[in-house]
C-alpha positions in Angstrom: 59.2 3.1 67.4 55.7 2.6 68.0 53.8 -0.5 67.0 52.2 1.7 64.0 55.8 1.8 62.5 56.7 4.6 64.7 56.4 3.3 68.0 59.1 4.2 70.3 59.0 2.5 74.1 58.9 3.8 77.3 59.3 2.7 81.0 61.4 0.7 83.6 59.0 -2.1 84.3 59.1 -5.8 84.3 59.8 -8.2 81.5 57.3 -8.2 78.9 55.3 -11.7 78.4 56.5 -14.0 75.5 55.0 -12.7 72.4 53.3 -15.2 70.0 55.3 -14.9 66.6 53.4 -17.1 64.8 50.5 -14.5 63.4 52.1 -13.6 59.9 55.1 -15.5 58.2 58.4 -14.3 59.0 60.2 -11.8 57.5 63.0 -13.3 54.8 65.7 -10.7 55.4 67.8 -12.3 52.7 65.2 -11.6 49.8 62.2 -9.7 50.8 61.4 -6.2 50.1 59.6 -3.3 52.1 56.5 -2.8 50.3 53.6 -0.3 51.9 51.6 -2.5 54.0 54.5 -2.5 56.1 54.2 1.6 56.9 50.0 1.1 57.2 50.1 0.0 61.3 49.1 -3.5 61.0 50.0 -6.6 61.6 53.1 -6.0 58.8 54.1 -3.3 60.6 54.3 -5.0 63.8 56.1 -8.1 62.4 59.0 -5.6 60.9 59.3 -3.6 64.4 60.0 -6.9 66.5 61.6 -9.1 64.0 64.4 -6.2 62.8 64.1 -2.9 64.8 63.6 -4.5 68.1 65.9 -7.5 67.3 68.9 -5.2 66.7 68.0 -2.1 69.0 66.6 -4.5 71.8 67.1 -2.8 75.3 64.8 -1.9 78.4 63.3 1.1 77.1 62.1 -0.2 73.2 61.1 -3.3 74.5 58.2 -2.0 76.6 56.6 -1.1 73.2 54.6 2.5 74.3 54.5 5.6 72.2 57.4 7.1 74.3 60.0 6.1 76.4 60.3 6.8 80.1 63.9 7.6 80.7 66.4 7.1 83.7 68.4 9.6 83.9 71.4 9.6 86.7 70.9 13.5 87.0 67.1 13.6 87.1 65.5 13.6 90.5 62.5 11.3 89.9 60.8 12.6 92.9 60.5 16.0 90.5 58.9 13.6 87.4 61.0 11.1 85.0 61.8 12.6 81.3 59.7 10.8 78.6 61.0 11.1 75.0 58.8 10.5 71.5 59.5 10.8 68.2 57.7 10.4 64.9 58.1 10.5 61.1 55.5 12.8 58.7 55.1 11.6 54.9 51.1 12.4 54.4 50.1 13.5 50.8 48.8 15.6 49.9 50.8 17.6 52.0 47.6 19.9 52.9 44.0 18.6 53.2 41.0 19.9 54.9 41.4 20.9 58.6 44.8 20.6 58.3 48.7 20.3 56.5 51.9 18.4 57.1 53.8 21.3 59.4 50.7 21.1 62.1 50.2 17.3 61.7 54.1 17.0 62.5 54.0 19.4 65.8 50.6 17.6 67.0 51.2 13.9 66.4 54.7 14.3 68.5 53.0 16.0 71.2 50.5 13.7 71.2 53.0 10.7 71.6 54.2 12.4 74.6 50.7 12.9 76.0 50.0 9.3 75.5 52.8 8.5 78.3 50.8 10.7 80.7 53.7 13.2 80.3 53.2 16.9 80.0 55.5 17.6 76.4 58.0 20.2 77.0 60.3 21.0 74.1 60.3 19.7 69.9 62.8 18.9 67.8 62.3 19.4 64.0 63.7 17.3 60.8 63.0 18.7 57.4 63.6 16.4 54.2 63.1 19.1 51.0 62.6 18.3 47.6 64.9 20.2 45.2 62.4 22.6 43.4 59.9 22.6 45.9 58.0 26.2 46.5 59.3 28.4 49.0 55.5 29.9 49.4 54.1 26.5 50.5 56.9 25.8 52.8 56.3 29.1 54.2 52.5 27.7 54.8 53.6 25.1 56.3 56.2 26.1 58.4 53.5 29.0 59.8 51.3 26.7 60.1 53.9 24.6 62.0 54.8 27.3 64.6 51.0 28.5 65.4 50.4 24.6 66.0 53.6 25.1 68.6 52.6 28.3 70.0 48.6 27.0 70.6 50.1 23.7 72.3 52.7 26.1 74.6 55.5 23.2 73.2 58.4 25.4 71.4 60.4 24.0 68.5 63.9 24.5 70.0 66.5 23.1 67.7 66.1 21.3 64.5 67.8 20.5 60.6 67.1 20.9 57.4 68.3 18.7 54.1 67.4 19.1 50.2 67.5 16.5 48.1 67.6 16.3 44.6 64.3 16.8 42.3 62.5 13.5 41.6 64.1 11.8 44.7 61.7 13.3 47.4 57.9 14.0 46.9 57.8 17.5 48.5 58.6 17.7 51.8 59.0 15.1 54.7 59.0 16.3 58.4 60.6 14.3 61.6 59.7 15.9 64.5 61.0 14.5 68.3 59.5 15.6 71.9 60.5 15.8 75.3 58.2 15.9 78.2 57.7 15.7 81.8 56.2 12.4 83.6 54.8 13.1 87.0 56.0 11.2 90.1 52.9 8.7 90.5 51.8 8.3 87.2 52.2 4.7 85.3 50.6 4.9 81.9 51.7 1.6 79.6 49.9 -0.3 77.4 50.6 -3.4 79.6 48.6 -2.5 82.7 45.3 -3.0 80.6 42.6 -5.5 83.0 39.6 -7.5 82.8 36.8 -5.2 83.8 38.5 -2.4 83.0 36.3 0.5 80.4 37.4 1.7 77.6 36.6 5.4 77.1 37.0 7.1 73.3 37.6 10.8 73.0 35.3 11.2 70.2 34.4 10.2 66.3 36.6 8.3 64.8 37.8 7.9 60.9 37.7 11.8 60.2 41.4 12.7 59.5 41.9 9.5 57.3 38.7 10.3 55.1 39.7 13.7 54.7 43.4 13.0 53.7 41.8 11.0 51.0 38.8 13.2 49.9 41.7 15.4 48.9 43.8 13.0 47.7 41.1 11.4 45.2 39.5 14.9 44.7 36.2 13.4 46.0 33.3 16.0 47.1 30.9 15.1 49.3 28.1 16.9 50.6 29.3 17.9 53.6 32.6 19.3 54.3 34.9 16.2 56.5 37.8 18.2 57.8 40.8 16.1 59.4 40.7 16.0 63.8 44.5 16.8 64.0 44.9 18.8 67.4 47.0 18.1 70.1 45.5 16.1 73.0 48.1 17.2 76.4 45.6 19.4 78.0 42.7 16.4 77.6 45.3 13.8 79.5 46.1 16.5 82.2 42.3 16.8 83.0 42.2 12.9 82.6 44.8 12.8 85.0 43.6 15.3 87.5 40.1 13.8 87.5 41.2 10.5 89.0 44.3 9.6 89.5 46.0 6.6 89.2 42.6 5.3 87.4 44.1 6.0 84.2 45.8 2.7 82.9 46.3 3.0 79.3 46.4 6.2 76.8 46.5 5.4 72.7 46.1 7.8 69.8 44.4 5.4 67.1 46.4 6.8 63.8 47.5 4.5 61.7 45.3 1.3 61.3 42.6 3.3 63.7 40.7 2.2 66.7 40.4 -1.5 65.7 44.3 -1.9 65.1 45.4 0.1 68.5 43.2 -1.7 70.3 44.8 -5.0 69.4 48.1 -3.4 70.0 47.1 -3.2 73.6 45.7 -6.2 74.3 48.5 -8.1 73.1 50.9 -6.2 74.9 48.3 -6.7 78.1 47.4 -10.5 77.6 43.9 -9.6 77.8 40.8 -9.3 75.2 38.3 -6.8 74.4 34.8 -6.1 73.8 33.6 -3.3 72.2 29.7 -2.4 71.0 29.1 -1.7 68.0 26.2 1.3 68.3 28.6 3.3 71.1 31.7 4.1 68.8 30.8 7.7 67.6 31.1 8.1 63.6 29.9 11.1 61.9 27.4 10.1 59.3 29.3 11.8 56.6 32.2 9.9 57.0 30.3 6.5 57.7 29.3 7.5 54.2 32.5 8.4 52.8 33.6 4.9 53.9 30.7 3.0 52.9 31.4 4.3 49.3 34.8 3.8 49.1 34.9 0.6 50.6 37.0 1.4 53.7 35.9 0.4 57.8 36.0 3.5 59.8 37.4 1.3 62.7 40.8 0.8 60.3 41.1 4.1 59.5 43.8 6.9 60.4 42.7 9.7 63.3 44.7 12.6 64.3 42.8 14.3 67.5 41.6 11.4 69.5 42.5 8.9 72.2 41.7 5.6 73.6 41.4 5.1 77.3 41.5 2.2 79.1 40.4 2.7 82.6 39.5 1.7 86.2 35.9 0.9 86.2 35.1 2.3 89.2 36.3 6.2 88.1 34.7 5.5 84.3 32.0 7.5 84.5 33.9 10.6 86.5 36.4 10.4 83.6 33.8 10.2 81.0 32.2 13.1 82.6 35.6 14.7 82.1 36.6 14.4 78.9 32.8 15.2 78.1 33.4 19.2 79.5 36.6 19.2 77.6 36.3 20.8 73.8 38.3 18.0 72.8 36.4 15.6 74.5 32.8 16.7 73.8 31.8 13.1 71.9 33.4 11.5 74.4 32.3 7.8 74.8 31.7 4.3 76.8 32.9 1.9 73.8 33.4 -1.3 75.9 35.2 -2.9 78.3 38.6 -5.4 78.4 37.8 -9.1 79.0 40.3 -12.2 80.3 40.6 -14.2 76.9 43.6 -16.0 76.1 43.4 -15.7 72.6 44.0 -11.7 73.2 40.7 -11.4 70.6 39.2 -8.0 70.4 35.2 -8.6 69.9 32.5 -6.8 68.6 29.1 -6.8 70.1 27.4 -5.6 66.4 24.2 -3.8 66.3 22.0 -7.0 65.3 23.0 -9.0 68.4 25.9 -11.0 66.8 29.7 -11.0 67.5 32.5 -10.5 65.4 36.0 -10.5 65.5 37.6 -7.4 64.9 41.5 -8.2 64.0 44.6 -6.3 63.1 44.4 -4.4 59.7 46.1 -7.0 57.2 48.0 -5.0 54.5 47.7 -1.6 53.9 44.5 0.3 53.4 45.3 4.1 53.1 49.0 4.7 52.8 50.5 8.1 53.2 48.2 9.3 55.6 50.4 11.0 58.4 
């Protein structure tokens, strides 16, 4: 399980820090109720992961709180790499939007969670809920659409299941998909190595899936066509990786609750604080638009093809340079750097000189979106 409600945990490393519990109320098990704020990546979502997943599937792995867990396996040779293991959960609707549908969102956002361990995915798994009545042509669509997604990322779908359920108690189709990878000897991704003076590097414009889910969702037209980012990110890491290694301390795809909620993930789970400038995180105008109309902060909102990096300061500009000449790193940016702050805060420097605090996203603010 990953700290967006689907975070699972990864590595053999030392205890974690004491975690402050003390930012939301705590959850009454005896009367409350799941309501959708707690599937939206905030601070909801984090509270239900430690106070009921964690607390009853507590062990070394989960606790680490990573998008994957790095497993020890009594047969694996870890000289020849350590096997890494992700899995995630696909509800978006609509079930196709711009750029993009459920079946490749499903096969990319695994893969990605693999990536995000500094692991090179090897194999999925594939879970498909169906909704009694539901069209065999658009399953068709998806499940193409599914396997080409596979087939571009070189990651096979190698076993899998399939359950119908009766009409009126699904909405269409939901996907689960798990990976497997490969973790090289040498390389220690976590979200707890983060440092002060350390740079964090963003693979390019952020907010573009999460407008176009709901551009399709609200039947809104804009002027220009926003088309979700979902691609798989693998090939990006392992140039990352290759680039400099060892520099690389910290990998995150900002889905749900976007940049500004990942980014608090991390330096929680780091014991450090942030700073990030305002005029360097890349936004394409049209959906700095699309959010200014509807209301929404492109920093809270859902991405599908990028990644946060936190990394060494010294091999920043090497690794900018290298995500730069990668096609899925050609917006690549400097965004800031992490700072020693108690308080864990991630700042903005805004573009008038000020400060602000840029916190967890409180509640839900577009559900369904992956």
């Amino acid at each position: 399980m990953r700290t967006d409600i689907d975070q699972a945990a990864g590595g053999e490393a030392p205890a974690p820090r004491p975690v402050k519990k003390n930012y939301i109320r705590p959850l009454d098990i005896r009367r409350g109720r799941i309501d959708m704020g707690h599937g939206a990546g905030g601070k909801a979502a984090a509270q239900l992961i430690e106070e009921l997943f964690l607390a009853a599937f507590d062990n070394p792995f989960l606790r680490q709180g990573d998008d994957g867990a790095v497993l020890a396996l009594p047969a694996f040779d870890p000289a020849e790499g350590r096997l890494v293991m992700a899995t995630d959960g696909h509800v978006v609707s609509p079930l196709f939007f711009p750029g993009g549908n459920v079946g490749c969102l499903a096969v990319h956002g695994t893969v990605n969670d693999v990536a995000m361990m500094g692991a090179r995915p090897l194999y999925l798994s594939a879970s498909f809920i169906i909704e009694e009545g539901f069209p065999l042509a658009d399953l068709q669509r998806i499940v193409t659409s599914m396997a080409a997604a596979a087939r571009e990322a070189g990651v096979p779908v190698v076993t899998g299941d399939t359950k119908v359920v009766e009409q009126g108690k699904g909405d269409g189709v939901f996907i689960s998909t798990t990976g497997v990878g490969v973790l090289p000897a040498g390389v220690h991704i976590s979200g707890r190595h983060a440092r002060p003076g350390d740079v964090l590097l963003l693979s390019g414009t952020i907010g573009d899936h999460g407008v176009a889910v709901l551009s399709q969702r609200e039947s809104l037209a804009f002027e220009t066509a926003i088309e979700s980012d979902t691609a798989a990110l693998h090939t990006l890491v392992a140039a990352m990786l290759e680039a400099a290694p060892g520099a690389v301390r910290v990998l995150r795809d900002p889905t749900r609750g976007g940049l500004a909620t990942t980014l608090n993930e991390v330096a929680r789970q780091s014991g450090v604080g942030m700073l990030l400038r305002e005029a360097d995180i890349p936004v394409r105008p049209q959906v700095d638009a699309a959010c200014e109309l509807l209301g929404l902060d492109p920093l809270y909102v859902a991405n599908e093809g990028k990644l946060i990096a936190v990394v060494a300061p010294e091999a920043a500009e090497a690794l900018l340079a290298t995500m730069r000449a990668h096609p899925l790193g050609a917006d690549a940016a400097r965004i800031g750097e992490v700072t020693a702050d108690p308080h864990h805060f991630v700042q903005m420097a805004t573009r008038f000189g000020g400060r602000r605090v840029v916190d967890w996203l409180s509640g839900e603010q577009l559900p369904r979106i992956c």
